[in-house]
C-alpha positions as CSV (number, residue, x, y, z in Angstrom):
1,X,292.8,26.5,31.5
2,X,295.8,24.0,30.3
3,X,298.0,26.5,31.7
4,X,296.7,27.4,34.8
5,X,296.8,23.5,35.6
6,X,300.1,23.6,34.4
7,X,301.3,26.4,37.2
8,X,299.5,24.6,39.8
9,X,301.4,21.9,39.6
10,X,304.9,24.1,39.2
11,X,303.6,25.3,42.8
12,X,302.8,22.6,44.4
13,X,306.2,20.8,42.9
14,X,307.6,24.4,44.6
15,X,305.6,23.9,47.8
16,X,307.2,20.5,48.6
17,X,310.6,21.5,47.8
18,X,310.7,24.7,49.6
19,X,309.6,22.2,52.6
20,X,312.6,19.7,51.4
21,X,314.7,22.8,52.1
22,X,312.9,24.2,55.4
23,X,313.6,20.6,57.3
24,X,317.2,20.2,55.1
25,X,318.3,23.9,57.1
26,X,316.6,23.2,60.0
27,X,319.3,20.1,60.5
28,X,321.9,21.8,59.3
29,X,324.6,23.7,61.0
30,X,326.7,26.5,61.1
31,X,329.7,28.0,63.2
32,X,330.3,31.5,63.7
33,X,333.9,32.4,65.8
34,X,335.3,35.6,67.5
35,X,338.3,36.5,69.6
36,X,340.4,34.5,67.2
37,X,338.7,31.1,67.6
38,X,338.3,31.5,71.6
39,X,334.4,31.7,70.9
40,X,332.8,29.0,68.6
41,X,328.7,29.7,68.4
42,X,327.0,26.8,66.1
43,X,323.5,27.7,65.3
44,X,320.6,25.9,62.5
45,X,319.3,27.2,59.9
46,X,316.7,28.8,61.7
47,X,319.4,30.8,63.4
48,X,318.4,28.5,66.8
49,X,321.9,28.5,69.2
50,X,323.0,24.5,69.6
51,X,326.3,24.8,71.2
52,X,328.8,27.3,72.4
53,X,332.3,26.6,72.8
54,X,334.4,28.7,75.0
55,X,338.0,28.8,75.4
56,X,338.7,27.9,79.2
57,X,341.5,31.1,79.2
58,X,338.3,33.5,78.5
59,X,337.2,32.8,81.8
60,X,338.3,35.5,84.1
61,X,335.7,36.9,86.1
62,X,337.7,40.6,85.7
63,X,336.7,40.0,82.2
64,X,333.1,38.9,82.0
65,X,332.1,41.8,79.4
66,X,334.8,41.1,76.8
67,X,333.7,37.6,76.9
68,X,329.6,38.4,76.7
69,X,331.1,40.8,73.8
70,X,332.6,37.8,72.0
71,X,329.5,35.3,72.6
72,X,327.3,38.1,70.8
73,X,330.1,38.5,68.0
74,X,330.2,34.8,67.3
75,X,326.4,34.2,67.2
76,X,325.8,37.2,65.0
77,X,328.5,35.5,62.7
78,X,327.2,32.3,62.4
79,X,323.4,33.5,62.3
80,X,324.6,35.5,59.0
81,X,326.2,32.1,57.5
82,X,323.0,30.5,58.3
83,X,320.9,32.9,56.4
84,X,323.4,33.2,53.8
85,X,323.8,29.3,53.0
86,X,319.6,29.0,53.2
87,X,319.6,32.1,50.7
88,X,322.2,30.5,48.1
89,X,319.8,27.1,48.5
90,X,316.8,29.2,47.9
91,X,318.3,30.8,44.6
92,X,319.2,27.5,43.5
93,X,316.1,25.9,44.0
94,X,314.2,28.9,42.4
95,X,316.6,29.1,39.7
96,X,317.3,32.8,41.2
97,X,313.8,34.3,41.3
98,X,313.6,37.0,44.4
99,X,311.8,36.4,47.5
100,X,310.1,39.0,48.4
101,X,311.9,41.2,50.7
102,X,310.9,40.7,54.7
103,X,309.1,37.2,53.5
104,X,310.1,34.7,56.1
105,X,309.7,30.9,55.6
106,X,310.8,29.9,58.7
């Protein structure tokens, strides 16, 4: 029984880092850029949009679908940061044990 106690405690220590990290990501933030830098997305770590930067010579209403094309581009790259910078803190704080593919903790 020694042991058991002993894991519980391992996951509950796990339990309140793992929500250290959840609130750490949720404040942090990412940028993901297309069209050379004419496009700036910024997004959490739960892959929420904050802010959107466009350049002002994008704007040309003959061009509105090359600029929706770069808005999806940028948001796509800074949603993969995201998730890649929350995946190199989870393997840290694991001490790079898996998750479980398609587990979510957000």
């Amino acid at each position: 029984m020694k042991n058991l106690g002993q894991l519980m405690k391992q996951a509950q220590a796990m339990q309140s880092k793992m929500s250290e990290l959840q609130g750490k990501m949720s404040d942090a933030e990412v940028e993901g850029s297309s069209g050379a830098g004419m496009v700036t997305a910024t997004v959490n770590g739960k892959g929420e949009l904050k802010r959107l930067s466009i350049d002002p010579k994008l704007v040309d209403p003959g061009e509105v679908e090359v600029l929706e094309d770069l808005i999806v581009a940028a948001f796509a790259t800074a949603k993969r940061r995201a998730e890649a910078q929350f995946e190199e803190e989870m393997k840290a704080m694991t001490g790079g044990l898996p998750i479980p593919p398609g587990m979510k903790l957000f």
